[in-house]
C-alpha positions in Angstrom: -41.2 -0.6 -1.2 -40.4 2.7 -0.5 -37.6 3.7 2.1 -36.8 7.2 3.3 -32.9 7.9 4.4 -32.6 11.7 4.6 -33.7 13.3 1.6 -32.9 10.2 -0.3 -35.3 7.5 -1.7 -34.6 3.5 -2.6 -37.7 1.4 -4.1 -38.1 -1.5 -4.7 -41.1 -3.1 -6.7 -39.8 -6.8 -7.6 -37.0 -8.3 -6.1 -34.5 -10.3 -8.3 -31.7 -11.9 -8.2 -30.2 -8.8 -9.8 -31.6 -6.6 -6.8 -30.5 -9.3 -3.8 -26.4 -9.0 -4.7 -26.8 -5.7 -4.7 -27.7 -5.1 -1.7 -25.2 -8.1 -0.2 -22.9 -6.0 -1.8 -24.0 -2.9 0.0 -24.2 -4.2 3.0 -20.8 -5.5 2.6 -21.5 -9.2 3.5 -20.4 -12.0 2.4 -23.0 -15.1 0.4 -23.3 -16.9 4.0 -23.0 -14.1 6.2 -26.0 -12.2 4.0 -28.1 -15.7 4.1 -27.9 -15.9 8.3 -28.8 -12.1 7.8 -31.8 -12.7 6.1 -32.4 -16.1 7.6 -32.2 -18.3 4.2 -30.1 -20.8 2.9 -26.7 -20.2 1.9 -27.9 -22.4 -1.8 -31.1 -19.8 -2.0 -28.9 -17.0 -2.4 -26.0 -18.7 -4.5 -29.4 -19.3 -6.9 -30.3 -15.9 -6.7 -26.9 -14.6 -7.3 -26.2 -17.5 -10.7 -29.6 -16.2 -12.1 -29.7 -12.8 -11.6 -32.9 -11.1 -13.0 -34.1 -14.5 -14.0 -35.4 -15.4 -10.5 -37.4 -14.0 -8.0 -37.4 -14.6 -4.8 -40.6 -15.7 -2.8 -43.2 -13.1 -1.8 -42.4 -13.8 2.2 -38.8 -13.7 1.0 -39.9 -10.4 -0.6 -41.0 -8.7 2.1 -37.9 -10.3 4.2 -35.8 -8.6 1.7 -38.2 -5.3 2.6 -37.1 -4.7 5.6 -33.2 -6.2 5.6 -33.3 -2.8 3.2 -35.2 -0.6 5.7 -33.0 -1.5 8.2 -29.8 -0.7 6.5 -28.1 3.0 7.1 -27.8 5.7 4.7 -24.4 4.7 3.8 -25.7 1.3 2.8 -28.8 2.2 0.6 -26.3 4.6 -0.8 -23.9 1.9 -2.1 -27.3 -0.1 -2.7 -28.6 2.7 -5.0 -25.2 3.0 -7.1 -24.7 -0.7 -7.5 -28.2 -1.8 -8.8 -28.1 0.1 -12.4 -24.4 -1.3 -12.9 -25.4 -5.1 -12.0 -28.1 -4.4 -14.3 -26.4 -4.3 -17.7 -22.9 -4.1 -19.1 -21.8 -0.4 -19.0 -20.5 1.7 -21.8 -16.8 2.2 -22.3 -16.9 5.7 -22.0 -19.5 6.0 -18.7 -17.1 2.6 -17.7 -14.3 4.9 -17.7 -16.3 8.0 -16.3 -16.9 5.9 -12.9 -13.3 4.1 -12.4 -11.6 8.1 -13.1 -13.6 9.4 -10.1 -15.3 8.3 -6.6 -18.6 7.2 -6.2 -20.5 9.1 -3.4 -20.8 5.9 -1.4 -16.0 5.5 -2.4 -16.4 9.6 -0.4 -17.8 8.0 2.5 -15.4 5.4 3.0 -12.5 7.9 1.8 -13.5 10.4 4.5 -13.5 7.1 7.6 -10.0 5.8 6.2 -8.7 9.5 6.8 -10.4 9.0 10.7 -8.8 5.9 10.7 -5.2 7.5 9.4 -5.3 10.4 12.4 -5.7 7.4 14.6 -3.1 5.6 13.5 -0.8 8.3 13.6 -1.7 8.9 17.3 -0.9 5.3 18.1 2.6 5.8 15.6 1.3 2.7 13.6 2.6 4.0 10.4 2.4 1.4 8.3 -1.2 0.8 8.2 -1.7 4.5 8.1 0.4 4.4 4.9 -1.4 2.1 3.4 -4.4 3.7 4.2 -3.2 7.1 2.5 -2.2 5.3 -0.1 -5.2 3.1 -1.3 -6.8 6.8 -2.1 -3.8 9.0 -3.3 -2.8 6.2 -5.9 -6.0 5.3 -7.1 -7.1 8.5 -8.1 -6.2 11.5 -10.1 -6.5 14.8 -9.0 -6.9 16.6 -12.3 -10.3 14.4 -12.4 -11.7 15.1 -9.5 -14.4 17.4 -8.2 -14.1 19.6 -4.8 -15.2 17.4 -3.0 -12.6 15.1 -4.3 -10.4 17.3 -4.1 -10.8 18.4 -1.0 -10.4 14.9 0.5 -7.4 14.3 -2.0 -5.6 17.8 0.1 -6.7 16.4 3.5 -5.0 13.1 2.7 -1.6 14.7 1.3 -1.8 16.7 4.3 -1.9 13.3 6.5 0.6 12.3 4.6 3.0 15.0 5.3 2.5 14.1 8.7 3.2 10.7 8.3 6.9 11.3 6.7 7.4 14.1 9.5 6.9 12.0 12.4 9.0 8.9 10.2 11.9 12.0 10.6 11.9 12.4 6.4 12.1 16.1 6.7 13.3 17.2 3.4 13.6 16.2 0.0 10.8 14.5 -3.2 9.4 11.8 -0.3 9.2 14.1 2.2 7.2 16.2 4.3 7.9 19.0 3.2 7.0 17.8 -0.3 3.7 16.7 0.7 3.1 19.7 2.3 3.4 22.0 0.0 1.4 19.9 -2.4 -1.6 19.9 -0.2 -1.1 23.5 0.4 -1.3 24.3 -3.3 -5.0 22.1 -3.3 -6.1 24.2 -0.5 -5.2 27.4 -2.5 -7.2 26.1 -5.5 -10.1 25.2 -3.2 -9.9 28.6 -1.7 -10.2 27.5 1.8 -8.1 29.6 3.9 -8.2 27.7 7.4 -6.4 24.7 5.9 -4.1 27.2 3.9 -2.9 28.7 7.2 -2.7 25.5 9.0 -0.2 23.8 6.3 2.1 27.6 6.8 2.3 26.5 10.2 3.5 22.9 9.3 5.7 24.2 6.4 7.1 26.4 9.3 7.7 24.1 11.5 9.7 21.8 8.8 12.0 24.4 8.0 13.2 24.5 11.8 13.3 21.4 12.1 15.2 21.1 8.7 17.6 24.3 10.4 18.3 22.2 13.5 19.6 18.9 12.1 21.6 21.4 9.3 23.3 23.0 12.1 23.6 20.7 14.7 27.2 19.9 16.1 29.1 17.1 15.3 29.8 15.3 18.6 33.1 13.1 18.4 32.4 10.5 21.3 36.4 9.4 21.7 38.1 12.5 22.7 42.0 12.7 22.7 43.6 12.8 25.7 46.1 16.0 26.0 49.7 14.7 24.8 52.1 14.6 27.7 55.5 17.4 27.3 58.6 15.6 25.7 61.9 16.1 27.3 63.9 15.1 30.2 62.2 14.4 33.4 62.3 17.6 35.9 63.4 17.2 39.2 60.3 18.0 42.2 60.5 21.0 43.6 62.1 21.9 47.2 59.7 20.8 49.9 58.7 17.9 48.2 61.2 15.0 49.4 60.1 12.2 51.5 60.7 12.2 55.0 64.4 11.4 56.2 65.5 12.5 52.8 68.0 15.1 52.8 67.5 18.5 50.9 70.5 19.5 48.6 72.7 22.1 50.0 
């Protein structure tokens, strides 16, 4: 079977066990939520998962299996397309190696909705799951391996994260905005992609007022001293200032 998405291209001559995980994996279902998709028995698909290529399912199943890949989106035949040649052997240490350093173009996609998520998040001030969105992606990967595109989506995210510490009030300093900032600037640079470049000079700008506010800022005492009272001997009133029926001194 042959299924256009874009300029893109999955076939599929002979399902196999092999072929069915993978695309329960790209779909992103679990064994009984991908047999209710297809309309099988959770045990058929167990089977077809235990077995791999030695199976094949039915040639109704087949054509079931046809059009549950049809009706997939392009992210999906995507992730279908990367998984079926590494479920179909064991890997070499270096490629191994070559696809945990760097993303997948189906790891991009999800990369570029976690940042939607993260903006979001930020909007609703739920920073911790926007922190541990931000940092799924900036600890897994390494920038020195990545491409522009990787890149590019590593900046964006240092970028978020900047924001992240700035509205958290963690102006200055190695966890800071500030730091983050600047690092995502630098990317940007690299990438040659002025717009971004110019919007982080605005942030950086903004941190160092910020930063110049809470440096100078007066210290407010909130118990101030009453003025201390003259010592000495009690004065008398002044004239005009006796009770009534008093007499004044003559």
């Amino acid at each position: 079977m042959t299924v256009e998405g874009g300029d893109r291209v999955a076939t599929v001559h002979q399902w196999t066990g092999l072929e069915t995980r993978a695309l329960r994996l790209a779909l992103r279902l679990s064994v009984r939520a991908f047999a209710e998709h297809l309309g099988v028995a959770v045990a058929t698909v167990s089977k077809w998962e235990s077995k791999r290529a030695g199976t094949a399912p039915r040639p109704d199943t087949q054509a079931i299996l046809d059009t549950a890949l049809g009706r997939a989106d392009a992210a999906a035949r995507l992730r279908f397309e990367t998984l079926r040649p590494e479920l179909a052997g064991p890997v070499p240490n270096a490629s191994r190696r070559d696809l945990d350093a760097s993303p997948r173009a189906w790891e991009y996609e999800s990369w570029t909705e976690d940042l939607d998520r993260v903006v979001v998040a930020l909007s609703q001030q739920n920073f911790t799951f926007a922190d541990s969105l931000l940092s799924r992606w900036l600890v897994r990967f390494d920038a020195r391996e990545l491409d522009e595109k990787g890149l590019y989506l590593f900046a964006r995210s240092t970028a978020l994260l900047g924001d992240l510490r700035r509205d958290q009030g963690s102006v200055l300093g190695p966890l800071s905005a500030q730091h983050s900032y600047a690092g995502a600037r630098a990317v940007f640079t690299q990438l040659n992609i002025p717009r971004r470049v110019a919007q982080l000079d605005l942030s950086l700008a903004v941190i160092a007022e910020m930063s110049g506010r809470l440096e100078t800022a007066p210290i407010r005492n909130p118990r101030r001293r009453r003025p201390a009272l003259p010592s000495g001997p009690r004065q008398s009133p002044p004239v005009g200032r006796y009770r009534t029926g008093q007499e004044r001194p003559t």
